[in-house]
C-alpha positions as CSV (number, residue, x, y, z in Angstrom):
1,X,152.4,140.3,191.1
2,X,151.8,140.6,187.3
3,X,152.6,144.0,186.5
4,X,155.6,145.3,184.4
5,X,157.1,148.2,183.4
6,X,156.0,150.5,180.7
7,X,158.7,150.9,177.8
8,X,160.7,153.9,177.6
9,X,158.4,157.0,176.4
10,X,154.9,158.0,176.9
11,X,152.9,155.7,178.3
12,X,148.7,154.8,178.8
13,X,148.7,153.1,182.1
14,X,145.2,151.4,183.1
15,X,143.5,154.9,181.2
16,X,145.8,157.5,182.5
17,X,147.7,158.9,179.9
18,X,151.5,159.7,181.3
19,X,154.2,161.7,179.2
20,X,157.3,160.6,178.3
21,X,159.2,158.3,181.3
22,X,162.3,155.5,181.4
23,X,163.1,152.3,182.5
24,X,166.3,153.6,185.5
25,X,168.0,151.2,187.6
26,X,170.1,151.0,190.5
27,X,173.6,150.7,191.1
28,X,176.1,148.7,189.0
29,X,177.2,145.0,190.4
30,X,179.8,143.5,189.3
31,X,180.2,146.1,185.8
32,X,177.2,145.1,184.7
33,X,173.8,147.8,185.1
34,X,171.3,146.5,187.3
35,X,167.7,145.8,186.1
36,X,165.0,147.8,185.5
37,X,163.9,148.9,189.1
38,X,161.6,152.3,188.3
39,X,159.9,153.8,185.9
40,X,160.3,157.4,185.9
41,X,158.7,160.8,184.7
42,X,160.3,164.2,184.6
43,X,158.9,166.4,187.3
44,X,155.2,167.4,186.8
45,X,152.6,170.2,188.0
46,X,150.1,168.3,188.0
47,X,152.0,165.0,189.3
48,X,149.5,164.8,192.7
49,X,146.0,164.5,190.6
50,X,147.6,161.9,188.1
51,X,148.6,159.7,191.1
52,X,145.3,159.7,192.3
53,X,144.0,158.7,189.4
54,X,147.1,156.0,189.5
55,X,146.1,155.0,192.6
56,X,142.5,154.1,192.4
57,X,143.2,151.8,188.5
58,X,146.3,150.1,189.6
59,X,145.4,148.2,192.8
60,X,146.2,144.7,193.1
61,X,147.8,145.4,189.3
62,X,151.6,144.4,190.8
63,X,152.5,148.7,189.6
64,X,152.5,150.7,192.3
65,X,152.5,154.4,192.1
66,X,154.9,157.0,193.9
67,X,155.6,160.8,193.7
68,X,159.2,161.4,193.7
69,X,161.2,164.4,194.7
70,X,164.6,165.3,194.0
71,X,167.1,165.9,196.4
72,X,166.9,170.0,196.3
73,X,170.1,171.8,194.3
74,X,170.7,168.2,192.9
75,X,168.6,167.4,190.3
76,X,168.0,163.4,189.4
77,X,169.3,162.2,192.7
78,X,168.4,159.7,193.8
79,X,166.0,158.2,190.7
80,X,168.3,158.8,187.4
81,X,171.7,158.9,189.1
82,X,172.0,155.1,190.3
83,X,171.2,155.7,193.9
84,X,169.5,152.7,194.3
85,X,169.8,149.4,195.6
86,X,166.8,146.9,194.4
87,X,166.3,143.8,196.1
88,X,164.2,140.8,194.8
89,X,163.9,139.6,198.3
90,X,160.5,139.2,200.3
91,X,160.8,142.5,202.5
92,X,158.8,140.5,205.7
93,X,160.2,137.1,205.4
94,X,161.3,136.6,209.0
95,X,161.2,139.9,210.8
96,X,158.6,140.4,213.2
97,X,157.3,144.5,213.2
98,X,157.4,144.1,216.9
99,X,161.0,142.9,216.7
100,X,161.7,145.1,213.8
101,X,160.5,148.6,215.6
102,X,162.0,147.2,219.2
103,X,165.4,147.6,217.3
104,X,165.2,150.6,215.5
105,X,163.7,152.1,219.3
106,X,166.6,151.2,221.0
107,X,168.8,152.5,218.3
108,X,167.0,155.7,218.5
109,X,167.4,156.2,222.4
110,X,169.6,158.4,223.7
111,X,173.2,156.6,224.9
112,X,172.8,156.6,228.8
113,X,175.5,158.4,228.6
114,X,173.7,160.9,227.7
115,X,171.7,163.6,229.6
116,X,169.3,161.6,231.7
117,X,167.1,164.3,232.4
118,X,166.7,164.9,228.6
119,X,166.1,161.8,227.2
120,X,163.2,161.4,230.2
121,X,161.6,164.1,228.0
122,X,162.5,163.0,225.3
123,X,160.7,159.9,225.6
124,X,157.5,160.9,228.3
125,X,155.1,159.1,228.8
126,X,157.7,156.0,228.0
127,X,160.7,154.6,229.7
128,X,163.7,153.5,227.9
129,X,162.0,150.4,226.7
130,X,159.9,149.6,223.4
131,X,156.0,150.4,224.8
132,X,154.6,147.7,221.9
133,X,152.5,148.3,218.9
134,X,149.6,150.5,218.8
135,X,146.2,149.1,218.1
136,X,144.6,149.7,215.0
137,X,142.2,152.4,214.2
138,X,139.4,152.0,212.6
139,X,137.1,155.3,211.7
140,X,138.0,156.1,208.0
141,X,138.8,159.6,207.1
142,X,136.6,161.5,204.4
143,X,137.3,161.5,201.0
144,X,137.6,165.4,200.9
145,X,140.1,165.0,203.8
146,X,141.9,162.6,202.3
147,X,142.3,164.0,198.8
148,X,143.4,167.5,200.5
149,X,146.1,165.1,201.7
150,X,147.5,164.1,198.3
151,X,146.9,167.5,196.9
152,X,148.6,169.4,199.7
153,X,151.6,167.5,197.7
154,X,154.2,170.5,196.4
155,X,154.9,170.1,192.8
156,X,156.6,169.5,190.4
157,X,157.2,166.0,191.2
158,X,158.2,163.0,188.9
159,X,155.7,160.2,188.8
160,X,157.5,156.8,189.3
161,X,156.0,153.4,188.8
162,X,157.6,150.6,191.0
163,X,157.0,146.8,190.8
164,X,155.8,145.6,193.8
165,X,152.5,143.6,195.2
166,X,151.8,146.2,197.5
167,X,153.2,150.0,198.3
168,X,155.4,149.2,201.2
169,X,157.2,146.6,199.3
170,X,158.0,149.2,196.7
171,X,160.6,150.3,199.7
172,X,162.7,147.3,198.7
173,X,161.7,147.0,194.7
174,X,163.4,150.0,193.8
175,X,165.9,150.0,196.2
176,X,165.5,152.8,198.1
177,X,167.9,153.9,200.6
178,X,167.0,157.2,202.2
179,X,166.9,156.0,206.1
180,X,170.7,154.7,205.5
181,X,172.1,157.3,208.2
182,X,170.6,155.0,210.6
183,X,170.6,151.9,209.5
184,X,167.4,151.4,208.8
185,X,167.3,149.2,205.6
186,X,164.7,149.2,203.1
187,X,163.4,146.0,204.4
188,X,162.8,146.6,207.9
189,X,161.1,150.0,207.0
190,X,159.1,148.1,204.6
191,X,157.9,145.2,207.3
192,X,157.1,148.2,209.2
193,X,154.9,150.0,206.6
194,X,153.3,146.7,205.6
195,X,151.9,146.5,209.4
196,X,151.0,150.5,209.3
197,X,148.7,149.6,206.2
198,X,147.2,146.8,207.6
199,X,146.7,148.8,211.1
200,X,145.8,152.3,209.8
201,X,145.6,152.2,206.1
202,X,148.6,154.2,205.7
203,X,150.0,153.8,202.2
204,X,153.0,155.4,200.8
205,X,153.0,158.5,198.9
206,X,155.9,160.2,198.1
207,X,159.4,159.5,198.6
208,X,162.6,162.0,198.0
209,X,166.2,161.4,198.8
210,X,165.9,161.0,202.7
211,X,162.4,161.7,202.9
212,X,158.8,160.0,202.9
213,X,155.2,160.4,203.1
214,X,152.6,158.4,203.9
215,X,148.7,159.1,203.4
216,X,146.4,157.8,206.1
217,X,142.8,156.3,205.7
218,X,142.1,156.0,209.7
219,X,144.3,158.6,211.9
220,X,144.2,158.4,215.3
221,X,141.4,160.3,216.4
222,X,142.3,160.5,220.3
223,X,145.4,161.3,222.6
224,X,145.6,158.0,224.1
225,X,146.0,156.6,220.1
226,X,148.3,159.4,219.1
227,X,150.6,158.7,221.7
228,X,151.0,155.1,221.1
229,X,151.6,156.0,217.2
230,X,154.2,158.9,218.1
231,X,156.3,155.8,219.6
232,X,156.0,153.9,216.8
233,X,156.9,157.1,214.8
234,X,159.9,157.6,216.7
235,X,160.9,154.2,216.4
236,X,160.7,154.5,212.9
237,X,162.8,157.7,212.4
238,X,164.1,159.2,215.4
239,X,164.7,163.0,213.9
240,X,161.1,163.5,213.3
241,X,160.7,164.0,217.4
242,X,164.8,164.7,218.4
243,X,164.9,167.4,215.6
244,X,161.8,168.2,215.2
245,X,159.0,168.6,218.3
246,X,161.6,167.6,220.4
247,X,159.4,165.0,222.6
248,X,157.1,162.2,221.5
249,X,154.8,164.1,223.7
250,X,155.1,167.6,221.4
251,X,154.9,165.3,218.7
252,X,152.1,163.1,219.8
253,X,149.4,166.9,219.3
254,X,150.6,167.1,215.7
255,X,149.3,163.3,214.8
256,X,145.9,164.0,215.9
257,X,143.6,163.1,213.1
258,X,146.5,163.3,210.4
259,X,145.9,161.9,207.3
260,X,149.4,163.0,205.9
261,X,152.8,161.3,207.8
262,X,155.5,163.0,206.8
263,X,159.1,161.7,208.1
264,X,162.6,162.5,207.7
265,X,166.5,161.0,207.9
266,X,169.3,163.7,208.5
């Protein structure tokens, strides 16, 4: 990784002119401010076209591009109000995905305490254990499709610049902590996301407070593969399918041919 961060103030980044952004870090240890983890924008209109542009100059660069949201009615949080926890750790050394999304299933299945019945629905066509990773796709979306993905992106948004070799590891660069409620850590949602680029071309896009979104460059593109990705989904962050479709199964139709994953942490 050889990038660095751009100074405080406008900034020409690989040709794309960007308007004025700081240098924020994340929370204070021991009295002292933390480095540098983000470089940050106010929010923009325009914020999804000028990560595009980002996107395709910056690869392999060590800067990785992200749109950021506020939290709503709280404006600054998480970015400028020191709600973040960088790490200079390597996000995958040691953790298996396998292992990693085994956990994070089990921690995300119902208690047996719990309504039998329900979680039986809950989790159809799977049992109570971890079904294993799904294989990788391979047709490549269409660059109309996937540019509607990006663009579909509700402005105004800030544009942040993270330091990191590659976008999941911008999970742990800048400290992000938005899966907290349950226990995911930046690190094993970024070992997670480094295998879901490698297996589907899914990059990160956007991140707000307890949100994230990633954009896709080979969806599943047939039940069989949607269902095995809905597991993996609901490994990842279980109130995308308990608060949301309700079943991996309802949840399974909506990933056919996606190139926008959208997930969320009450």
């Amino acid at each position: 990784m050889n990038g660095s961060l751009p100074p405080d103030g406008a900034a020409d980044i690989a040709g794309v002119r960007l308007p004025a952004g700081r240098r924020v870090g994340g929370e204070r240890r021991s009295g002292r401010p933390a480095e540098p983890a983000l470089w940050l924008t106010a929010p923009l209109e325009q914020a999804a076209s000028t990560w595009l542009a980002l996107r395709e100059r910056l690869h392999g660069t060590g800067l990785v591009p992200l749109l950021l949201s506020d939290l709503p009615g709280q404006p600054g949080r998480p970015w400028a109000s020191g709600e973040l926890r960088p790490s200079g750790l390597d996000p995958v050394a040691g953790p298996d995905v396998r292992a990693v999304l085994r956990d994070l299933w089990d921690a995300g299945v119902p208690s047996p305490d719990e309504d039998e019945a329900d979680t039986v629905e809950l989790l159809i066509p799977y049992s109570r254990s971890f079904p294993g990773l799904a294989p990788a796709t391979t047709e490549q979306a269409g660059a109309a499709e996937f540019e509607a993905a990006v663009l579909a992106a509700n402005g105004p948004l800030r544009i942040g610049l993270a330091l990191a070799a590659r976008p999941a590891d911008a999970l742990v660069s800048i400290g992000w902590t938005g899966g907290a409620n349950h226990e995911a850590t930046a690190g094993s949602l970024a070992v997670v996301l480094r295998s879901w680029e490698e297996r589907f071309g899914a990059t990160l896009l956007h991140l707000g407070f307890d949100t994230m979104d990633l954009l896709v460059a080979r969806p599943a593109r047939s039940s069989a593969a949607t269902f095995a990705v809905a597991a993996e989904h609901f490994a990842f962050c279980p109130d995308n399918v308990r608060q949301g479709a309700g079943s991996i199964r309802g949840y399974a139709e909506d990933l056919l041919g996606a190139t926008r994953w959208s997930f969320w942490w009450d």
